[in-house]
N, C-alpha and C positions, 0 to 999 in steps of 0.2 A: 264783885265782878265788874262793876260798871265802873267801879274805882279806879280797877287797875286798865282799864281798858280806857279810860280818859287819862291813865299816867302815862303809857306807855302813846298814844298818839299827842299828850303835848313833849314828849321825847322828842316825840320824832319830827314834829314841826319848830321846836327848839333846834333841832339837829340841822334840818333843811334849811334854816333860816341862817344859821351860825356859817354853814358852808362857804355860803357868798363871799362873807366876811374874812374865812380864813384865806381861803385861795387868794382873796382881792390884795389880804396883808401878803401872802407870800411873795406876791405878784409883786408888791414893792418894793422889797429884799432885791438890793444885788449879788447872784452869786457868783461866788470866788472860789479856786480850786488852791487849796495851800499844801506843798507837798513836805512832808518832813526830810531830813538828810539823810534817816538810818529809822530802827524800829522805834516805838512806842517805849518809851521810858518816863524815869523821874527828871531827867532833863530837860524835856521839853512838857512838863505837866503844866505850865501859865498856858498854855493853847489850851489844855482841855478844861482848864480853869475857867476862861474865855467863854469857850463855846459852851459849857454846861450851866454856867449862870444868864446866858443870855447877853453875853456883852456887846456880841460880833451882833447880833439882831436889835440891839438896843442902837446900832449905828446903822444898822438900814442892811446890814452884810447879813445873806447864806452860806456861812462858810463852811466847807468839805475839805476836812483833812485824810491825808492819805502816807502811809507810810515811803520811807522811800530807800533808795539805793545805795547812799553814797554822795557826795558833796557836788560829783561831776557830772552825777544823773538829774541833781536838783537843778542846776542849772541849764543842762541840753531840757532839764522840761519846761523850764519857764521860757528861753528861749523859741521853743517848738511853736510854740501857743498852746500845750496840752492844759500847764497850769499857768495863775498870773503870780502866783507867790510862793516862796519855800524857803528853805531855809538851808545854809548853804556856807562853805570856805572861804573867805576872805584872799586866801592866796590860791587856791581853786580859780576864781573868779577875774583875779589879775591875769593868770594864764588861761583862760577860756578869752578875755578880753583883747591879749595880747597877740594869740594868734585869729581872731577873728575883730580885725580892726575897721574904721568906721565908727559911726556913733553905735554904742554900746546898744546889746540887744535886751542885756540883764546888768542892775546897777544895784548896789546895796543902801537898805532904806533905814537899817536899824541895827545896832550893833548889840549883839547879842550877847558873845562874848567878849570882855573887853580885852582880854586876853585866851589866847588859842590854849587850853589845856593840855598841851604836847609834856608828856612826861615819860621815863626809863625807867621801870621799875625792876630792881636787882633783887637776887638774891644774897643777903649778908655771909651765908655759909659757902659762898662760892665767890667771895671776896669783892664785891662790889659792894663801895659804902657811900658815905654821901657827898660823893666826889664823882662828877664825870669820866678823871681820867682813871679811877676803879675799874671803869667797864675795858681797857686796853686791854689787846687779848683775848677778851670774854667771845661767846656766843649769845647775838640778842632777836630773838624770833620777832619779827613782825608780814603783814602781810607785803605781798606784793606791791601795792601800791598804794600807798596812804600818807598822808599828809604828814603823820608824824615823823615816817621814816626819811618821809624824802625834805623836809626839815633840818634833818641832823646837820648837814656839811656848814650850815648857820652855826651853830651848836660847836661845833670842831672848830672855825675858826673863833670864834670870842674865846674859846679855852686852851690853843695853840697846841690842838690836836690834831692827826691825818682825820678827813674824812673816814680812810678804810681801818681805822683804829682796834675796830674789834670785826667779826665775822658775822655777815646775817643771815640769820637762818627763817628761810622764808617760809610762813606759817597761816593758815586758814585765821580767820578772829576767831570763828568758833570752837579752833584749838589751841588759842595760845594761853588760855589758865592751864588748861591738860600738861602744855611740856613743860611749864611752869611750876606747876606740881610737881610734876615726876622727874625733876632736875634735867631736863634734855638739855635745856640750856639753861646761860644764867641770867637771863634779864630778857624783856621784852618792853615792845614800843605800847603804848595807851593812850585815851583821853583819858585824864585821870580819873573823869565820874567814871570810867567804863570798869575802875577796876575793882570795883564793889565786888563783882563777882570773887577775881582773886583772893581779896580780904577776907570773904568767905569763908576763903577753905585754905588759907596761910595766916599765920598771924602774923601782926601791923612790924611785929618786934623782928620781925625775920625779914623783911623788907626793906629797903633803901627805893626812896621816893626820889628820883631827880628830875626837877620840873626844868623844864626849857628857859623859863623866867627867869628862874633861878640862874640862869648863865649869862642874865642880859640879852634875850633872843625875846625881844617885845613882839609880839604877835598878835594881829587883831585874829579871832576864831570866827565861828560859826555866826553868818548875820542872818538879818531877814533880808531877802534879795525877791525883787518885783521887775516885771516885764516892763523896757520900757518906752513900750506902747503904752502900757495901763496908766505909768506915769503921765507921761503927756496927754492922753486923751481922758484920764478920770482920779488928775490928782488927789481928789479930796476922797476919793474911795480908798486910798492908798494910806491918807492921812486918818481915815473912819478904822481901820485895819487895826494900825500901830496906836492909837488912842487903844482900843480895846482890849490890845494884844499888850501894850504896856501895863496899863490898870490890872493884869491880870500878874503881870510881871513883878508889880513893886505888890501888890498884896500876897505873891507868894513868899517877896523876899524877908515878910513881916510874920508870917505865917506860914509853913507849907503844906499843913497837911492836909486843909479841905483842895489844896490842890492837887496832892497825890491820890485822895481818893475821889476824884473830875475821872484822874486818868484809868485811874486801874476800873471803872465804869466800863472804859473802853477795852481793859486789858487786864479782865478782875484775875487771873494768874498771876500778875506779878505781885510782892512779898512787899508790903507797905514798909516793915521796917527795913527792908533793904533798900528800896527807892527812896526812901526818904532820907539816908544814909548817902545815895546816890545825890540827891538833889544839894546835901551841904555842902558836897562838895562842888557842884556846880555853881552854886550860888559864890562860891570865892573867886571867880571867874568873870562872871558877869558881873558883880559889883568890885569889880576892882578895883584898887586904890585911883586909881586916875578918873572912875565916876564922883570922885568927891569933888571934883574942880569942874566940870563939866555933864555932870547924871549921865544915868542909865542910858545907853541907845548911840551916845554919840562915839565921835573917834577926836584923836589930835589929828589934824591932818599930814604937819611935820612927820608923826609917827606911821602914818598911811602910806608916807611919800618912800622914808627908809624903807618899809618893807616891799614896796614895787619893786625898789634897787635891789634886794636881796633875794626876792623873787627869780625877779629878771634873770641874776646872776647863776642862783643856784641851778635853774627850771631850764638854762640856756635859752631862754626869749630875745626874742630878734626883735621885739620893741617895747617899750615901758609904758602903758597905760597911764593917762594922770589921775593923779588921786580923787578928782571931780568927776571922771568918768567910773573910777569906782566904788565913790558913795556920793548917793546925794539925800545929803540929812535935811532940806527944805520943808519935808513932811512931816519931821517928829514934833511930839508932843512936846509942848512948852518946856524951857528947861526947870523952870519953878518944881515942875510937876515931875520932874522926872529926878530930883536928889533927894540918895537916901536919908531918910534919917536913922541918927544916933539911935 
């Protein structure tokens, strides 16, 4: 009895003692609000890689991630001041930049994807094959307003197609495998990690995959984009971020699946061998040919400069942001450290 009664009060002055300690580390920690584009997937699982080993705490960062809206909400949030980081459209951001000019409010710090996975996925029994100009004619569901559809007129000129080449049938996301199924129409707009779901429940053989790339429509995607207040007033917080957030990046691209299961931690419903089915395909993206010459994270900027101009053009922008106002790579991680290897 006396035992336990001297175990449980060095508990407890262990416990009182330890307090101090913890709060005082917390106390250290700066935190950072990082908001995602869209939900919790295998696309974004180096974040929960990140933050589940300790990466972001091992640079001094709290960081709270949150799901998010859309590429146009990632940005009205970093600009708000709600969050100081997220993750966000490359061509989003030229036109958020473009019509709110002055020095930039939100600037991209990390390129995430090196290429935008904008792709058309048809059906072969309703004659679209792996040809663009297959889709003439067709019906291709996508939502209202989203980056890949409003993309396309890029897409139509490098193939010396009308923009109005086929008809859109404008479709909720959370119903475009549905019409896609049931033949409503024949093709619809994706990120290509998104269409795991489709593959699903069509098989690959009945499909015709048309990537944007694939038409010569180079496209930076989804970066990390940071407030840039946070920039100037706490670069190296900025630069603590993308170190950890990198290191989580090239060890997923080595590895993925202690990173898929980081995430499904967060979101244990989702179907490991589908996210990680999700993730091969995003990883073609992010390590794209053009990180072999300059690693993971960066951009060409010549490549930056064309897509402002194709932006501008398609988006109807009344001014062209410089490619400086919309990346500034000063941050990243060494380039040593950031190519893949073989």
């Amino acid at each position: 009895m006396q035992r336990r009664s001297f175990l449980a009060t060095s508990t407890a002055i262990a416990a009182s003692l330890s307090a101090p300690f913890i709060l005082a580390q917390s106390a250290r920690l700066t935190p950072l609000k990082f908001t995602l584009d869209f939900r919790i997937n295998g696309q974004t699982a180096p974040f929960f890689l990140a933050h589940s080993r300790g990466y972001y705490e091992d640079e001094g960062l709290d960081v709270s991630i949150d799901t998010g809206a859309g590429s146009v909400a990632s940005i009205t949030r970093i600009a708000s001041g709600v969050y100081q980081l997220g993750l966000g459209d490359i061509s989003s951001l030229i036109e958020f930049n473009a019509q709110n000019t002055g020095t930039p409010m939100v600037q991209a710090v990390y390129q995430y994807y090196n290429r935008a996975p904008f792709v058309i996925i048809g059906r072969k029994d309703r004659g679209v094959t792996g040809d663009f100009a297959s889709l003439q004619g067709k019906k291709v569901a996508a939502a209202a307003v989203e980056s890949t559809r409003r993309a396309w007129p890029m897409v139509a000129r490098r193939k010396g197609m009308k923009p109005d080449a086929f008809q859109w049938q404008t479709t909720d996301f959370s119903a475009r495998d549905n019409v896609m199924v049931r033949g409503d129409v024949d093709a619809a707009t994706y990120f290509h990690d998104s269409a795991v779901s489709l593959f699903a429940r069509m098989k690959r053989d009945e499909l015709s995959v048309l990537r944007y790339s694939d038409a010569g429509v180079d496209l930076y995607g989804n970066a990390i984009l940071a407030s840039s207040r946070l920039i100037a007033e706490k670069p190296a917080v900025v630069a603590a971020f993308l170190r950890a957030t990198h290191r989580a990046v090239m060890e997923t691209l080595a590895a993925p699946a202690p990173s898929i299961a980081a995430m499904r931690q967060r979101e244990p419903i989702l179907d490991e061998k589908v996210e990680l089915e999700r993730w091969a395909i995003t990883a073609q993206y992010v390590a794209a040919p053009d990180t072999r010459a300059h690693g993971v994270g960066d951009i060409r900027k010549l490549l930056l400069e064309q897509q402002v101009d194709q932006v501008a053009e398609v988006f109807g922008l009344k001014t062209h942001p410089s490619a400086d106002a919309i990346f500034n790579g000063s941050m990243l991680p060494a380039r040593s450290e950031r190519m893949v290897k073989a």
